[in-house]
Each structure stands twice: as structure tokens, then as C-alpha cells.
C-alpha positions in Angstrom: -11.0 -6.0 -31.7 -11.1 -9.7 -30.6 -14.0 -8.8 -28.1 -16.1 -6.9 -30.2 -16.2 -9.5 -33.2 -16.8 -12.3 -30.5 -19.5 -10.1 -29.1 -21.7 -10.2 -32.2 -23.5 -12.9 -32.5 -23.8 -13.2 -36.7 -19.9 -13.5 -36.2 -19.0 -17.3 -36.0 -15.4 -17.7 -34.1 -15.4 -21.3 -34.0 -12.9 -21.5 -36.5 -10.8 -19.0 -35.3 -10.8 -20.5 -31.5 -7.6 -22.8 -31.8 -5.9 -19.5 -33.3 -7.1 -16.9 -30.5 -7.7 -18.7 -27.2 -3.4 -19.2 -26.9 -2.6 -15.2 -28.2 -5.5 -14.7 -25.2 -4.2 -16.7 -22.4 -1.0 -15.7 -23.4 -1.7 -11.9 -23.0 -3.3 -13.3 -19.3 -0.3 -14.7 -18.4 1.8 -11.4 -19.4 2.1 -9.1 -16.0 1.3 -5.7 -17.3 0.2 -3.0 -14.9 -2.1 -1.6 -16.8 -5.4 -2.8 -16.1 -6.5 -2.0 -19.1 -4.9 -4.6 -21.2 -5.5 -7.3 -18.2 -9.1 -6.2 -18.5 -9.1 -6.6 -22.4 -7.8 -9.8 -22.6 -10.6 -11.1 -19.9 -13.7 -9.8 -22.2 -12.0 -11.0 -25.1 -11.7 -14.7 -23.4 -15.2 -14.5 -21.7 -16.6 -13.3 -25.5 -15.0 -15.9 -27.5 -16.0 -18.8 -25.2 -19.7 -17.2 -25.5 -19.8 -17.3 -28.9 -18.7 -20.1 -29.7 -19.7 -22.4 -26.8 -16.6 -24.4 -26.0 -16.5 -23.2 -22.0 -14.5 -25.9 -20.6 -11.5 -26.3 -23.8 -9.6 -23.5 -22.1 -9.3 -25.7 -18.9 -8.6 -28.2 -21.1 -5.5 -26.8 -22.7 -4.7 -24.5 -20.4 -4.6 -26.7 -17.0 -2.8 -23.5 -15.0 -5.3 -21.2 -16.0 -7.8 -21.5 -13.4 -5.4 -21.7 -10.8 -4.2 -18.2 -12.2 -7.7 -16.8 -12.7 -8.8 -17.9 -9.1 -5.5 -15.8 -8.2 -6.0 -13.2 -10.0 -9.5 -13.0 -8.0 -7.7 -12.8 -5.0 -4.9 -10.3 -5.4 -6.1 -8.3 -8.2 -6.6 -4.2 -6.7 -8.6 -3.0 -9.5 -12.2 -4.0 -9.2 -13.3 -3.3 -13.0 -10.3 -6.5 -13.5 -11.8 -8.5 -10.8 -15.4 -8.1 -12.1 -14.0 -9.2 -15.6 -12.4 -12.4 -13.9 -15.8 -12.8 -12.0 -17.3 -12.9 -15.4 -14.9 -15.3 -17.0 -15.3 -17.7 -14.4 -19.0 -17.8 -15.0 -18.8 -17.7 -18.2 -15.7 -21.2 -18.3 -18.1 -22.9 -15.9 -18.0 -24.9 -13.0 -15.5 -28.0 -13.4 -16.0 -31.4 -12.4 -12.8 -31.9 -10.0 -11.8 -35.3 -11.2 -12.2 -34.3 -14.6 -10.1 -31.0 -14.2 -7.7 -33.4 -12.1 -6.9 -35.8 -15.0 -6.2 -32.7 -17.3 -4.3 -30.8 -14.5 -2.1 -33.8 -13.4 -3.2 -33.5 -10.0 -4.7 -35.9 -7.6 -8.4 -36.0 -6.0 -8.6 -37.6 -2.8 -12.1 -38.2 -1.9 -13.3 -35.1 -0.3 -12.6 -33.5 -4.0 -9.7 -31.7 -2.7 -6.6 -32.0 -4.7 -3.0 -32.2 -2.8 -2.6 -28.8 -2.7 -6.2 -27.9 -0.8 -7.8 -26.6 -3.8 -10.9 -28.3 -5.7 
């Protein structure tokens, strides 16, 4: 339901955002098998950060959850999930590393890599 109200675009969410984008990450976080409801909560991210513009908050208050999307990426067996993560990432945006490092709390040496090898 989340989805399809972001989806339409003479639906503002911005006021709803603070509200949603928690309950959302939260259902990412959850490890259901279903691919369904993984899937569900990924169009319901990428649609509310279309609609109301804010791509790089959820990296913002959320500093684990592009580690955990770039996971998901990886591991994730069912492809319709993995094209929805796909999506989300394009949607979020690319991140400036030492930007995303002051959020994150990790360190950027100057190649851009943080301690743990990742950007």
C-alpha cells in the first residue's frame, strides 16, 4: 500500500517520510524467506525516496543500510529481489565516501577505502 501511494505522483509523502522510512528499513532488516515481503519493502523504499526526493537521508540515518543492501546484492538467490535492490541503489544514489564515512563512523584513508576494504 506504501508503494503504490509513493508511486503516484499527486501523492506528497514528504510528510509522512520520518514515519515510514524506519517501519521500511525495519521490514529490510527482518529475515523472512519469502521474497515477497523482501521484495515489497524494496519498491516501497525505492518509491518513497522517488517521490519525495530525499535519496541520500536513508544513508543518513540508517548508516548499516548500504552495507546490508550491497549484501543483499551479493547473496540474495531470487533475482526479482536482486533487481529490486539493483533499483534501490540507483534510486539512493551514489555516496560521497568521506561523507558516508562521517555518518557511518568509519574511517577513509586516502584511496577512499574505508578500514574494512569497502568505499
Amino acid at each position: 500500500a506504501v508503494s503504490d501511494l509513493a508511486g503516484r505522483s499527486d501523492c506528497d509523502m514528504n510528510p509522512y517520510f520520518d514515519d515510514l522510512l524506519p517501519l521500511i528499513v525495519g521490514c529490510l532488516q527482518v529475515q523472512s524467506t519469502e521474497p515477497e515481503f523482501r521484495r515489497a519493502a524494496l519498491q516501497a523504499m525505492s518509491r518513497l525516496v522517488q517521490n519525495t526526493g530525499l535519496v541520500i537521508e536513508p544513508y543518513r540515518r540508517f548508516p548499516l543500510l548500504l552495507g546490508s543492501l550491497l549484501s543483499s546484492l551479493r547473496y540474495e538467490v531470487d533475482p526479482s529481489v536482486r533487481l529490486e535492490v539493483e533499483v534501490l541503489l540507483g534510486t539512493l544514489g551514489a555516496v560521497d565516501p568521506s561523507e558516508f564515512a562521517v555518518y557511518s563512523g568509519s574511517r577513509v584513508s586516502q584511496s577512499g577505502m574505508n578500514s574494512s576494504g569497502a568505499i
